[in-house]
C-alpha positions in Angstrom: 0.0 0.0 0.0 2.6 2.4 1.0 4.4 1.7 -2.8 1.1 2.5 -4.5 1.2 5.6 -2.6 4.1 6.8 -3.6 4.0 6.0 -7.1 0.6 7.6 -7.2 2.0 11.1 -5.2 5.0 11.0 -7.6 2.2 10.7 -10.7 0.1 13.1 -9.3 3.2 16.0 -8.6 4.9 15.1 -12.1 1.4 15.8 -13.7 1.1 19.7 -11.8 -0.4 22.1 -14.1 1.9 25.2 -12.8 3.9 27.3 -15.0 7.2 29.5 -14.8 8.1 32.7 -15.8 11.4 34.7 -15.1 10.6 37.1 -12.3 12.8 39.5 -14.4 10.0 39.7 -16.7 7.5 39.9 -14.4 5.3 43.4 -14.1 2.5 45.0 -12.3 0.8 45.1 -15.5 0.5 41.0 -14.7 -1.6 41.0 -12.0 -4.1 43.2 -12.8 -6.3 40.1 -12.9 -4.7 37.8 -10.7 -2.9 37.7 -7.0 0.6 38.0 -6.2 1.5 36.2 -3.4 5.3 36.2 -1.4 5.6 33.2 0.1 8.8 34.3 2.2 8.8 34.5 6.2 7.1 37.9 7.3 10.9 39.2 8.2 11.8 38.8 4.8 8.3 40.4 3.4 9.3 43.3 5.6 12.7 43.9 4.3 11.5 44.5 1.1 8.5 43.0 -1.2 7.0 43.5 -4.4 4.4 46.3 -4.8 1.3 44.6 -4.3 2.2 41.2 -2.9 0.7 39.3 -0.3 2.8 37.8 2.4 1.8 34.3 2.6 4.4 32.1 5.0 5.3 28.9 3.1 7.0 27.6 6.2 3.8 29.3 8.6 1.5 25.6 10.1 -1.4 27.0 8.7 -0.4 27.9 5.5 -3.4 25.4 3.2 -5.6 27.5 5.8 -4.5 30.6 4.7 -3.7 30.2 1.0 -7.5 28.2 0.8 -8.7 32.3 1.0 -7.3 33.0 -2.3 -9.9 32.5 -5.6 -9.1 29.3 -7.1 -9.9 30.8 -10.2 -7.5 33.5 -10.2 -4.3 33.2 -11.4 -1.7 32.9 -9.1 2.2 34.1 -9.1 4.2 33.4 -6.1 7.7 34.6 -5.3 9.9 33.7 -2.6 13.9 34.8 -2.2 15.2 32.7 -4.9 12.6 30.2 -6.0 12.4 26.7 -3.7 10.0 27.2 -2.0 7.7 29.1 -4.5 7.9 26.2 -6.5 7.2 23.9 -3.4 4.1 26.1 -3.1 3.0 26.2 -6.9 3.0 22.5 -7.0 1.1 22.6 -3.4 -1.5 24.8 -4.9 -2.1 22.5 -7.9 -3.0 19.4 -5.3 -5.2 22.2 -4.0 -7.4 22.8 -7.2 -6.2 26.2 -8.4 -6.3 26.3 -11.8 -3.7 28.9 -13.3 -0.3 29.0 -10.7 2.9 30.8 -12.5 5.9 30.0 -10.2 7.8 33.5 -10.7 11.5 31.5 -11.0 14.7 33.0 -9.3 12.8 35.0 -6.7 13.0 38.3 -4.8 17.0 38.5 -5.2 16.3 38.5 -8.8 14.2 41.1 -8.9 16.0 43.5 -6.7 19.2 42.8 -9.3 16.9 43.6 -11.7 15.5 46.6 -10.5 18.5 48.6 -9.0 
């Protein structure tokens, strides 16, 4: 029992509908239908964040709770510092039913590079 479980989690992950895009070429202009979402600690979000984002904690116990606010129908872009746990998230918010999640890859770092 515990193989078919496994097999079927590793099916059901390799099959995650969530796509990436550069957080370099990332733009307000993006979400003006959708939710940004930082999934970094609240002590990162307050060192800096993108305009608009929502502080989420990946790492917080009651994260499904929180995230299960957000419209399932809305699309989604999530950033952490430098992508892991975004990504961790993205595919978490696939299992979740949320049907359009854009992993924004290399993370906040990127984007302050970017923007200096």
């Amino acid at each position: 029992m515990k193989r078919f479980f496994l097999v079927f989690m590793v099916f059901v992950l390799s099959c995650a509908q969530s796509k990436t895009k550069p957080i370099t070429e990332f733009s307000q202009n993006d979400i003006n239908d959708a939710i940004l979402i930082d999934v970094r600690t609240p002590e990162e979000y307050a060192l800096g964040h993108i305009d608009n984002a929502i502080n989420i904690n990946f790492f917080d116990q009651n994260f499904v709770k929180q995230i299960a606010t957000v419209d399932t129908s809305k699309t989604v872009y999530l950033y952490c510092k430098k992508g892991g746990r975004s990504a961790k998230a993205a595919t978490l918010l696939d299992s979740l039913g949320y049907k359009n999640v854009i992993d924004l890859a290399g993370g906040y770092d990127a984007w302050v590079s970017k923007n200096k």
